[in-house]
C-alpha positions as CSV (number, residue, x, y, z in Angstrom):
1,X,226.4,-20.6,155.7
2,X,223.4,-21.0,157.9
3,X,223.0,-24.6,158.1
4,X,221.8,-27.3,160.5
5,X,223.7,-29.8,161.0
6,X,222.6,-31.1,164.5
7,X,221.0,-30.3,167.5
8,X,221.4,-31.4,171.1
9,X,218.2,-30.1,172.8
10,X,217.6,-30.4,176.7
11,X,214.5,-32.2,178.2
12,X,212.9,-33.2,174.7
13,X,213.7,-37.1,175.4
14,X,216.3,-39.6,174.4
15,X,218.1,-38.3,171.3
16,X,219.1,-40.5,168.5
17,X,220.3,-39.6,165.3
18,X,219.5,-40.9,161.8
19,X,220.9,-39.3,158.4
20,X,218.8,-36.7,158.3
21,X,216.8,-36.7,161.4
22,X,217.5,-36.0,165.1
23,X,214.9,-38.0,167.0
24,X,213.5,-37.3,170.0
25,X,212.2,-40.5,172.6
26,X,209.6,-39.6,175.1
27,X,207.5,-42.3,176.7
28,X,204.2,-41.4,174.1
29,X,205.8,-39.4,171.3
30,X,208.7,-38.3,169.3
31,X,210.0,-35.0,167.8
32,X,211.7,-35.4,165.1
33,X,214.1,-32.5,164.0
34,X,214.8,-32.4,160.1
35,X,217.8,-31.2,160.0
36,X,220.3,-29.9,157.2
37,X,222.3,-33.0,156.8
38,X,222.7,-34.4,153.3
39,X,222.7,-38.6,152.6
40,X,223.2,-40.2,149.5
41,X,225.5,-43.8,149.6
42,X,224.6,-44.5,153.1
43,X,226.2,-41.4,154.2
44,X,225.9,-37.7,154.7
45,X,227.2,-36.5,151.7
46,X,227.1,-32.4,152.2
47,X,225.0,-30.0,154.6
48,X,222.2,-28.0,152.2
49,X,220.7,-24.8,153.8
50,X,217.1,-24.3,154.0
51,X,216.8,-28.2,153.3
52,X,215.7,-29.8,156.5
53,X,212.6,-26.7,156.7
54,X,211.6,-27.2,153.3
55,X,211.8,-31.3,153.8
56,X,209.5,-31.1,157.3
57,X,206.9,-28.5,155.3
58,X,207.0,-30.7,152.2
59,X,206.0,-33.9,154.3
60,X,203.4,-32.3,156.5
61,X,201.6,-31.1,153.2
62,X,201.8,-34.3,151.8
63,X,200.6,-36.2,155.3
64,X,197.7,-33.6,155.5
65,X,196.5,-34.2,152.0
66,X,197.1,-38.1,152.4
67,X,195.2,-39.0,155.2
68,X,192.1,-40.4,153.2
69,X,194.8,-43.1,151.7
70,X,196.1,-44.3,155.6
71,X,196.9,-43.0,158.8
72,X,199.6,-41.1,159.7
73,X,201.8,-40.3,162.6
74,X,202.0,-36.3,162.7
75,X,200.5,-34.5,166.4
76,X,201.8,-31.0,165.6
77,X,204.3,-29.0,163.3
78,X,205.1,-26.6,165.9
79,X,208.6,-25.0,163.8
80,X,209.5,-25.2,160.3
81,X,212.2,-28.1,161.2
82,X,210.0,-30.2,163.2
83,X,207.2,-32.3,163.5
84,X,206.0,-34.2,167.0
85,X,204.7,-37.9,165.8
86,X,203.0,-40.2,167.4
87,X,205.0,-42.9,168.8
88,X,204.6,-45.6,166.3
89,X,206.5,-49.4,166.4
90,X,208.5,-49.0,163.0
91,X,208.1,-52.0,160.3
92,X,212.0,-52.7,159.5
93,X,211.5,-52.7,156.0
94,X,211.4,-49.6,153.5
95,X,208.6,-49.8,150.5
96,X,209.9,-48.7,147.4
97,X,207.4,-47.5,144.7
98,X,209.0,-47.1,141.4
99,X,207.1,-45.9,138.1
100,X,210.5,-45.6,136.0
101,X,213.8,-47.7,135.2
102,X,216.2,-45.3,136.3
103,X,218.7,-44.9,139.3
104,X,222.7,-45.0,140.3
105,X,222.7,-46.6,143.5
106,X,223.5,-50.2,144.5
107,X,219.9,-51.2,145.1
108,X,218.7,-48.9,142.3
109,X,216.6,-51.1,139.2
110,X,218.6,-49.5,136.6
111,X,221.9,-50.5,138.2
112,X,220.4,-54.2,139.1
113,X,218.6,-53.9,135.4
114,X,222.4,-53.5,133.8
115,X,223.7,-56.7,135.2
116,X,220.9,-58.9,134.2
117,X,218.1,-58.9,136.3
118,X,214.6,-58.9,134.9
119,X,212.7,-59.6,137.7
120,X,211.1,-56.8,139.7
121,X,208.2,-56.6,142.2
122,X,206.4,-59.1,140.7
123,X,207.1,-58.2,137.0
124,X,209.4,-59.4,134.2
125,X,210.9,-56.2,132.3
126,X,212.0,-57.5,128.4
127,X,215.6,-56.8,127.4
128,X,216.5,-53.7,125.8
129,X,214.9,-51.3,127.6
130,X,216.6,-47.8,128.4
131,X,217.9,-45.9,131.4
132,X,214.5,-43.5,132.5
133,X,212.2,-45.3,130.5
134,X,208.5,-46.3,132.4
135,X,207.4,-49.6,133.7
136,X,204.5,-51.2,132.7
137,X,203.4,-50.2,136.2
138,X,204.4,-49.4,139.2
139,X,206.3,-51.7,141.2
140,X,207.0,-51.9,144.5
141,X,210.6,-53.3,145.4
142,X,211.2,-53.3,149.0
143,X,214.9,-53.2,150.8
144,X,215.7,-53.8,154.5
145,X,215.8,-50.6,157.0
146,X,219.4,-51.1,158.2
147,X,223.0,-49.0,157.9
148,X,223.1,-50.4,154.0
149,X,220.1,-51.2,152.6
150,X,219.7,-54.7,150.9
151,X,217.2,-55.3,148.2
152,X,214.2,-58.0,149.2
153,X,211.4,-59.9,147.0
154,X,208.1,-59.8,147.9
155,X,207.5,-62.9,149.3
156,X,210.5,-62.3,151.6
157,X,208.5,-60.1,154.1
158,X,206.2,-61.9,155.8
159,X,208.9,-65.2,156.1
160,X,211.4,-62.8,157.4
161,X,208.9,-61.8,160.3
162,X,209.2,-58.2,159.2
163,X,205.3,-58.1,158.9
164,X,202.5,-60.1,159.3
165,X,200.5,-61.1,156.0
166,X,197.8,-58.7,156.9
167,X,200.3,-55.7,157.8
168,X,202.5,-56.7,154.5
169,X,199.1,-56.6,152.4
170,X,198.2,-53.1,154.1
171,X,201.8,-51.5,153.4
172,X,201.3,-52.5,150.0
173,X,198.2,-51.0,149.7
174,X,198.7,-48.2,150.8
175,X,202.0,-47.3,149.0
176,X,200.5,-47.9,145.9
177,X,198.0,-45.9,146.4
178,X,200.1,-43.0,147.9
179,X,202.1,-43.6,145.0
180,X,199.2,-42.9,142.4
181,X,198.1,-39.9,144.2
182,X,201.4,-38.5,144.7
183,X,201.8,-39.4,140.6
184,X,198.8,-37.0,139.4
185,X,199.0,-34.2,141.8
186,X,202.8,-33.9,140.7
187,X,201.5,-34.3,136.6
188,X,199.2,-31.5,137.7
189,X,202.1,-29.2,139.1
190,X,204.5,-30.2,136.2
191,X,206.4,-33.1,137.8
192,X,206.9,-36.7,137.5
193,X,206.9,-38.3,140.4
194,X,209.7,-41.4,139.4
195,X,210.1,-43.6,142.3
196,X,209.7,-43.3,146.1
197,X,210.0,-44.5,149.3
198,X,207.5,-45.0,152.2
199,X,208.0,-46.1,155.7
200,X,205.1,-47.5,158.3
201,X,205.0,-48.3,161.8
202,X,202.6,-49.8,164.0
203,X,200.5,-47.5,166.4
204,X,197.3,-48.6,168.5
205,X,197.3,-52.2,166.6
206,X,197.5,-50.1,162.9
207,X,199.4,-49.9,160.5
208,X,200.5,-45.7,159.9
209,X,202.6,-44.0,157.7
210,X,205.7,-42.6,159.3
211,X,209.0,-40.8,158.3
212,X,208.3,-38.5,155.6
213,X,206.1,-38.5,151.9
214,X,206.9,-37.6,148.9
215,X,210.1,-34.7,149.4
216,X,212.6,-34.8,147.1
217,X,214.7,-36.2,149.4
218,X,213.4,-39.9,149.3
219,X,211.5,-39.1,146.0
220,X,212.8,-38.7,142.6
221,X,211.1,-36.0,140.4
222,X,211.4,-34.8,136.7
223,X,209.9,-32.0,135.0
224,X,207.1,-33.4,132.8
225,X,207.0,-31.1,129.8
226,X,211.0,-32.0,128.6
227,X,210.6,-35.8,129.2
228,X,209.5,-37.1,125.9
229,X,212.5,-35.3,124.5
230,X,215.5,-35.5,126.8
231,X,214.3,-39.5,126.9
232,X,214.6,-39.5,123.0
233,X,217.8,-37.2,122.9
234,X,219.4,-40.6,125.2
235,X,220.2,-37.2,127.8
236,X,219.0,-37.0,131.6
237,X,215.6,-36.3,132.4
238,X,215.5,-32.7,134.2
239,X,215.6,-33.7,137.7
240,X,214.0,-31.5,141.0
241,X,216.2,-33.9,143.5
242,X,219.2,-34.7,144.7
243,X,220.6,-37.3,141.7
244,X,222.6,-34.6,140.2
245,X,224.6,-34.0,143.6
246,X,224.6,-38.3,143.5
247,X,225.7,-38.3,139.7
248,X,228.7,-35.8,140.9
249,X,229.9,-37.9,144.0
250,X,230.0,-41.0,141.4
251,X,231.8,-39.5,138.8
252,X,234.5,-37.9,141.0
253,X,235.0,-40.4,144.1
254,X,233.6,-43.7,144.9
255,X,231.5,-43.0,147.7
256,X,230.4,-46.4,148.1
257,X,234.3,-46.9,149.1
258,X,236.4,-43.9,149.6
259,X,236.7,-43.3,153.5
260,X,236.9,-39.3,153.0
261,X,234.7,-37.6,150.0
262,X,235.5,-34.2,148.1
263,X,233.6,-31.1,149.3
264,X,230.5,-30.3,147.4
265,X,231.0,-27.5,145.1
266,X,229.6,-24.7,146.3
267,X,227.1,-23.9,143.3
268,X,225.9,-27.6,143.6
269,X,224.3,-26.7,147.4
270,X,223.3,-23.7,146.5
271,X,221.4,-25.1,143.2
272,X,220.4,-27.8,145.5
273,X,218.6,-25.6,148.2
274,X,216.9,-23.8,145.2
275,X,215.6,-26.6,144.0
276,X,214.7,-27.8,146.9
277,X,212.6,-24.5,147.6
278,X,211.0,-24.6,144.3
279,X,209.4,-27.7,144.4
280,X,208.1,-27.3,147.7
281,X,206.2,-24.0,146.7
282,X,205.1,-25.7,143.2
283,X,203.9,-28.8,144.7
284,X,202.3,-27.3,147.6
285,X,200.9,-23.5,146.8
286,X,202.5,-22.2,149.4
287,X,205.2,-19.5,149.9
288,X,208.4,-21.1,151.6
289,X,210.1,-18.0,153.9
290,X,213.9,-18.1,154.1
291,X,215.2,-18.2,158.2
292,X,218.1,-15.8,157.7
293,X,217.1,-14.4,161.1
294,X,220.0,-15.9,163.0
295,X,220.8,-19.5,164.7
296,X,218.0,-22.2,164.0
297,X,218.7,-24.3,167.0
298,X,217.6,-21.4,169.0
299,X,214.3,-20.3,167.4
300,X,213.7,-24.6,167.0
301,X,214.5,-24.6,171.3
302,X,211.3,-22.1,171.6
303,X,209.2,-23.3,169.4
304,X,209.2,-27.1,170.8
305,X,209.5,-25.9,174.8
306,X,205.9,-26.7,175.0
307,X,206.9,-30.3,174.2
308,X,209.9,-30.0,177.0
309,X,209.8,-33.0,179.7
């Protein structure tokens, strides 16, 4: 299996590695290399092939058309699995936009919505609601940027010292907004777009978008045309993500808790990776073209040498 699963490139800068990401350090820039890696639980979870190429093209499509909403950090995409970003001071707090009550994480609103809590970014759901139902709006329901992420309120932000009032009011902003967009071009493409999550640094005294928009790896999407029904059926919304692959590692292990998790089935990746591939060419127009050409960490070390320090 031709997968990614890290990199250790010479005279790019510092490396550091995040789940999915192998970052890059120089003194006014960053590459970031999107690799294979899978996370779900806080964890990598499995290794997807094609995944971290059809993540990095998702995200520069979605940062291109986007650009009108805030500013973002992209330079150059100069390989498939890698953009070079601007070197942006990152806000330590992750900006959850969610248009659905749905999830099987910890810090998920369904799972939170089962034990009693009604409160949510700044609404009150009524009892009795289901699992994948919509919110009265979108709500944004922020959690801390750290090895386990820890839900937040609001008016947590800004007393934390994780923002300033005017940055806090600016993030919100512009999520929302990013959220609404992303919402009707996905509609248009035959996708609900069900929650997300946006991260934004600070670069030249502004406040950017960073990480990555809108890919089905930090974005949950449905297919629109079998909502109505599977929602009325009580059954699972058709999903173009990764909750399946979470839905499998919760029924079979606790992967909150169990120190070593069961492989992945096999068909799970590969149905994964098609996915994957699918909504990337459905949301975007364009044609994604398999790598099967041999070792990606080589072809990535000649596409980026221009960036080489």
């Amino acid at each position: 299996m031709n997968v990614l699963t890290s990199t250790d490139f010479k005279n790019l800068g510092e490396r550091t590695q995040g789940k999915v990401r192998d970052i890059y350090t120089q003194s006014d820039k960053i590459i970031l290399v999107t690799t294979d890696r899978h996370s779900s639980f806080d964890r990598i979870i499995a290794h997807i092939p094609h995944k971290g190429a059809v993540l990095n093209l998702t995200s520069a499509w979605w940062f291109k058309n986007t650009e009108h909403i805030v500013g973002n950090q992209v330079i150059a995409v100069p390989d498939p699995n890698v953009v070079v970003a601007k070197r942006a001071q990152p806000f330590l707090v992750e900006v959850v936009v969610r248009g659905y009550l749905t999830g099987v994480t910890d810090t998920s609103i369904w799972t939170n919505y089962q034990k009693g809590k009604r409160s949510f970014g700044g609404i009150t759901l009524p009892d009795g609601m289901k699992k994948n139902m919509p919110l009265p709006r979108a709500i944004i329901t922020p959690t801390t940027k750290a090895g386990h992420d820890e839900n937040l309120e609001l008016d947590e932000i800004v007393p934390r010292g994780l923002a300033t009032p005017e940055q806090w009011d600016e993030m919100q902003r512009a999520a929302l907004e990013l959220f609404a967009f992303g919402q009707k071009h996905a509609a248009e493409k035959g996708f609900i777009l069900v929650d997300t999550k946006y991260e934004f640094g600070l670069h030249d005294g502004k406040v950017i978008l960073i990480d990555e928009v809108h890919t089905p790896d930090n974005s949950r999407y449905w297919l629109k045309d079998s909502y109505d029904s599977q929602l009325a059926k009580g059954e699972e919304p058709k999903a173009f993500d990764k909750e399946f692959l979470r839905i499998w590692f919760k029924e079979n292990c606790d992967p909150y808790k169990d120190e070593v998790l069961p492989e992945a089935p096999a068909d799970l990746v590969a149905e994964l990776s098609r996915r994957y591939i699918e909504i990337y060419e459905k949301l975007t127009g364009e044609t994604f073209i398999k790598d099967e050409s041999g070792d990606i960490a080589t072809r990535i070390d000649r596409n980026v040498a221009p960036y080489k320090i």
